[in-house]
N, C-alpha and C positions, 0 to 999 in steps of 0.2 A: 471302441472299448479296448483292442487289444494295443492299440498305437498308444492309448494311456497308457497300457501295463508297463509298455514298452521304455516308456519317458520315467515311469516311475522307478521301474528295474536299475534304468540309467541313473539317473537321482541316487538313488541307493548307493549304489558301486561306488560314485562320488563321494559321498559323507564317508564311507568307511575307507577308502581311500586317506579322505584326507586326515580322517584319527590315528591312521598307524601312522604318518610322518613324524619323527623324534621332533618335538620340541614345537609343533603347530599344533598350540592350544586352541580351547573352548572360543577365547575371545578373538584370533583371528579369525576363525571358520563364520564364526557370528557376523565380524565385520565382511568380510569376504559374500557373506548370504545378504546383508544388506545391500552390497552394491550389483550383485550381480540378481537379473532378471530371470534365468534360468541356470540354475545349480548343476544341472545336467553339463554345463557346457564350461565348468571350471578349467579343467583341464586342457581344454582347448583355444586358451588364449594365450595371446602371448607374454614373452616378461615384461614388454612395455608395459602393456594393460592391467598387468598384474601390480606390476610396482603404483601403478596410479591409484593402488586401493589401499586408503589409512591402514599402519602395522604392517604393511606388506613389503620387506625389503629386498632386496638383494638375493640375502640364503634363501627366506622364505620362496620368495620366485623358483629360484632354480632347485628347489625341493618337489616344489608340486611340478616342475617342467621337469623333474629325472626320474618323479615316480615310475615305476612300472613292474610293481606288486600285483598286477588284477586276477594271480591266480591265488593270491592269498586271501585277495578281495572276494573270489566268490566262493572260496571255500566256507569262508565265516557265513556265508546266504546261505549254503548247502548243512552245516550244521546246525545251523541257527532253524531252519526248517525241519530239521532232524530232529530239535530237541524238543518241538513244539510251541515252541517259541517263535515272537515277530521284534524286529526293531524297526522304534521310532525315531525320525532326523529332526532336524533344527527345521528343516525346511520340509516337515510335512503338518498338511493342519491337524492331524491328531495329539500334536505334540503341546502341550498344556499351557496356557497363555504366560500365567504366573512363575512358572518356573523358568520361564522366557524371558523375563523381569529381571531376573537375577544378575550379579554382575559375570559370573560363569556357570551358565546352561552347560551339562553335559552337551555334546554333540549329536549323539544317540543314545540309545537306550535298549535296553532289551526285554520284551513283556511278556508275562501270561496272563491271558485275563482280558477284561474288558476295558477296553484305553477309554472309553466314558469316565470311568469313574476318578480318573486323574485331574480333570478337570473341574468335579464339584466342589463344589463350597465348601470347606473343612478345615478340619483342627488338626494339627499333631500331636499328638500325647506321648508323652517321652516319659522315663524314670529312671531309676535303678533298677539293675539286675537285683540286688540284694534286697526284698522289701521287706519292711516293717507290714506287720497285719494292718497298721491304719494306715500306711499308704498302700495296699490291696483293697481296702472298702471303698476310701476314696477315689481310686483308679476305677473300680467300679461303678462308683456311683455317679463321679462325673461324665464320665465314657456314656453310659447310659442314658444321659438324661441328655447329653449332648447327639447320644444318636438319635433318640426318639424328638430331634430337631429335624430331622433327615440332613443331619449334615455331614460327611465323609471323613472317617479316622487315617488317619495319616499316620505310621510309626514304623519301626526298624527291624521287626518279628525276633529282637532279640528277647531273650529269661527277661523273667521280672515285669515289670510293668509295661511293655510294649506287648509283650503275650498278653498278656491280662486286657489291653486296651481294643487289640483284634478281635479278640474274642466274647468281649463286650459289645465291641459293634455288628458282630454274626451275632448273636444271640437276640439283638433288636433290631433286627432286622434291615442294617445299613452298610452300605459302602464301606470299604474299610482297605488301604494302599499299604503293603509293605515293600519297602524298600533296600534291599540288600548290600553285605558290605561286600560279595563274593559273585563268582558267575551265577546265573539264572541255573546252571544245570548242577552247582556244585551249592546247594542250598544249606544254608549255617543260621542256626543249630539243626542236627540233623533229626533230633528230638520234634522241630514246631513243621516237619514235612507235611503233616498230616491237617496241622495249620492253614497252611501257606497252602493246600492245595482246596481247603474250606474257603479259603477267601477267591480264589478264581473261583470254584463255583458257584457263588455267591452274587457273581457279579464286581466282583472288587477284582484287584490286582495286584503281582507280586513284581519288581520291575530291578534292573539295575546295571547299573552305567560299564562295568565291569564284562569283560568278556568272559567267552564260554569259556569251563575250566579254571577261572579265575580261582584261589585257594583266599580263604577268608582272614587275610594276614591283618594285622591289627592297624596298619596304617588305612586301611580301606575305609573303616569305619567312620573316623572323622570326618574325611573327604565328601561321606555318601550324604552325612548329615544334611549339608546344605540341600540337598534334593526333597530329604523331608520336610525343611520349614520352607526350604522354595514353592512347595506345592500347594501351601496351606494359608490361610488366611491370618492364621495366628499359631505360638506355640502354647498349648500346657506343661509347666514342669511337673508333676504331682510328687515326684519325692527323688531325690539326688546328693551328691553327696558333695561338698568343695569344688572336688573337679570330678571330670569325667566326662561322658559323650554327651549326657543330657545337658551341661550348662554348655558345653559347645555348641549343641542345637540351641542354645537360648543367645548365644551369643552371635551365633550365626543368622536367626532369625531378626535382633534387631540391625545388625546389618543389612537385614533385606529389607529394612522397613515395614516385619511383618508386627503383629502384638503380640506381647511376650505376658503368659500369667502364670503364676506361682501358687501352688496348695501352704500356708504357714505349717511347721511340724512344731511340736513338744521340743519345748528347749530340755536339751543332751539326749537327744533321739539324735545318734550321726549320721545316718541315711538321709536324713531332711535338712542337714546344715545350709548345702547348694539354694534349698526354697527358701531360707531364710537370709541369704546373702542376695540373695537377686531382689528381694523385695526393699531389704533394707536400703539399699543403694539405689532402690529408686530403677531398674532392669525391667521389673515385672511388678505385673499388676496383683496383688494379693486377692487370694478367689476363696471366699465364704460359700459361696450358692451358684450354681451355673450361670443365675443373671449378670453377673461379675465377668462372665464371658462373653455371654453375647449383645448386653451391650455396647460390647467394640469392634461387634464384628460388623462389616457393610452389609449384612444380609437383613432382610425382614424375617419375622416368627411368625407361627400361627400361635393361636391362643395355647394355654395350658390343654392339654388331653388330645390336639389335634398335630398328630404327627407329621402332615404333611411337608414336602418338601420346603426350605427358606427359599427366599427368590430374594435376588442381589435385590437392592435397591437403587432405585431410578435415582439416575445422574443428572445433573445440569450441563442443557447442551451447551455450551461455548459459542456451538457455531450460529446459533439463534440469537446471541449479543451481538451490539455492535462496535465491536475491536477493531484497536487501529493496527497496523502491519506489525509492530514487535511483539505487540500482546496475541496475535494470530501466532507468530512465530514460535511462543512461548508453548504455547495450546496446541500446536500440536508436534513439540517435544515434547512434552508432560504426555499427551497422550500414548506414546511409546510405551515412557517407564516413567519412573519418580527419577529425582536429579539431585543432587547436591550443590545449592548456590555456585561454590566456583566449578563445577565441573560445566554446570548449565552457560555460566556463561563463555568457556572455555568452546563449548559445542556450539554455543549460536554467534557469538564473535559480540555478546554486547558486554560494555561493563556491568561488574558489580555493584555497584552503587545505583546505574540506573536502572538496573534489572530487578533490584529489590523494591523499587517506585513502581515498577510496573506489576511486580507479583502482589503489592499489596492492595493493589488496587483491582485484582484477579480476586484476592482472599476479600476484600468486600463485596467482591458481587458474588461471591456463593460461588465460584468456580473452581477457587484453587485454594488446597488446605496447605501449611506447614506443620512436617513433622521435625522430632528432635535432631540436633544436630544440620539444624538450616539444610532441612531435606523438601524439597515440595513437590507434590503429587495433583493431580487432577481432582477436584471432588466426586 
């Protein structure tokens, strides 16, 4: 047990390591945890070996070969333990599969609360700070009938309809993730404290990529967004305005090829223009009644009045066909993450032309779906 702590301790020291290095993004460290077997031992190879890992050049190399920060390194462990807080790495399995999906996963993370609840099946519900009373009912009503799905709110604890969404899902008794634009210890708005500290007890969580201290400067915000529709099966707009964080979160999410749905507002209501843009063009799915939600999400319901939790729904195995070697090859890069036609064939060295022969002869046998934008995912 304690030779685990030990490997684990180590591990750690690594990933935060490698996040102070200027300019060794999310998607190196990613690539870098792909090829190497034990993360513990990043450090300890050399620049040959280093350079032999896709992204990994030259600087890079000799970046993670000049480190030798580790006293800054475990200061952040010693604070981070001070403030009540734990961080999560790319390479620990508590760290959320879907938000693993994404094309840049934070590295780490910092939480209070129950890392369970990052994981479950859920919505993000985003809005305006500024809301109109019908998109407060709405934010209500849908939040609501979405928790007593037992399915986990996703949103930002900032004013406005993100408060309203948390607080909706503690009131029915459900999971509920806020995700911060600022350090864990420096929580913004200083107003939803009392919030944000209802949802760790609750069983939910407050979480964010930002270190201790971090001050809630307005670029953070944006950034963070990707974290909330990362974590989530789909986004809710319920009320927005042109621009602003929430159509970024909506923009952000079909990037991730998550579902994007939208509440319609009262034409010359301007806090609802953003829902009415996203639908019109065809962004997001226009939502009358909560069914408009869920069924697009992968999960199963129970009947009407029974709360129980959704449970994904059963896949088709692949490996139970019998596929000839590209179409295996395929199957289990799709199993990773979802692909985009040329990146896909880019990664598996087949062409375009006959890699869409074989994906569609994948999407007949109930294996493989295409989304918009010649994206394809596993069924």
């Amino acid at each position: 047990m304690l030779k685990n702590k030990k490997r684990n301790k180590k591990k750690l020291r690594v990933l935060i390591a490698l996040s102070l290095i200027p300019g060794f993004g999310c998607r190196r460290v990613f690539k870098l945890l792909k090829k190497i077997e034990d993360p513990g031992e990043i450090f300890a190879l050399s620049k040959r070996k280093l350079r032999m890992i896709e992204d990994i050049g030259e600087a890079s190399a000799l970046s993670i070969l000049s480190f030798n920060n580790w006293d800054e390194v475990d200061e952040i462990i010693r604070a981070t333990e001070k403030s009540g807080s734990q961080i999560i790495t790319l390479a620990d399995p508590e760290y959320p599969s879907l938000l693993k999906q994404i094309y840049d996963p934070p590295i780490l993370f910092w939480l209070k609360g129950n890392y369970e609840a990052l994981s479950k099946p859920g919505v993000a519900v985003v809005g305006t700070r500024n809301t109109s009373q019908y998109g407060r009912n709405m934010a209500k009503k849908l939040t609501g009938e979405l928790a007593d799905q037992g399915l986990c709110i996703f949103s930002g604890l900032a004013y406005g309809i993100d408060s309203i969404a948390h607080r909706t899902a503690l009131d029915h008794k459900a999971p509920t993730v806020a995700v911060l634009g600022s350090g864990i210890d420096n929580l913004y708005p200083k107003e939803n404290t009392d919030l944000a500290n209802n949802i760790v007890k609750s069983g939910g969580a407050v979480i964010t990529e930002y270190p201790l201290g971090t001050n809630p400067d307005a670029v953070n915000f944006p950034v963070r967004n990707r974290i909330v529709s990362g974590m989530s099966l789909g986004v809710l707009v319920v009320e927005s305005g042109i621009k602003g964080g929430s159509m970024i979160t909506a923009d952000l999410g079909l990037d991730q090829n998550r579902e994007v749905f939208a509440v319609p507002h009262p034409l010359g209501n301007p806090s609802g223009t953003g829902c009415n843009y996203l639908i019109k063009r065809g962004a997001a799915k226009l939502v009358q009644t909560i069914d408009d939600v869920l069924e697009e999400l992968p999960v199963e319901y129970s009947t009407a009045g029974d709360s129980s939790s959704p449970q994904e729904t059963a896949k088709p195995d692949w490996r139970k066909s019998e596929l000839d070697e590209s179409a295996i090859k395929i199957c289990e890069a799709l199993e990773k993450k979802a692909y985009q036609i040329d990146n896909l064939s880019e990664e598996l060295g087949i062409d375009t032309s006959r890699l869409l022969v074989i994906l569609l002869n994948l999407e007949m046998e109930n294996l493989v779906q295409q989304k918009a934008g010649k994206v394809f995912e596993l069924k």
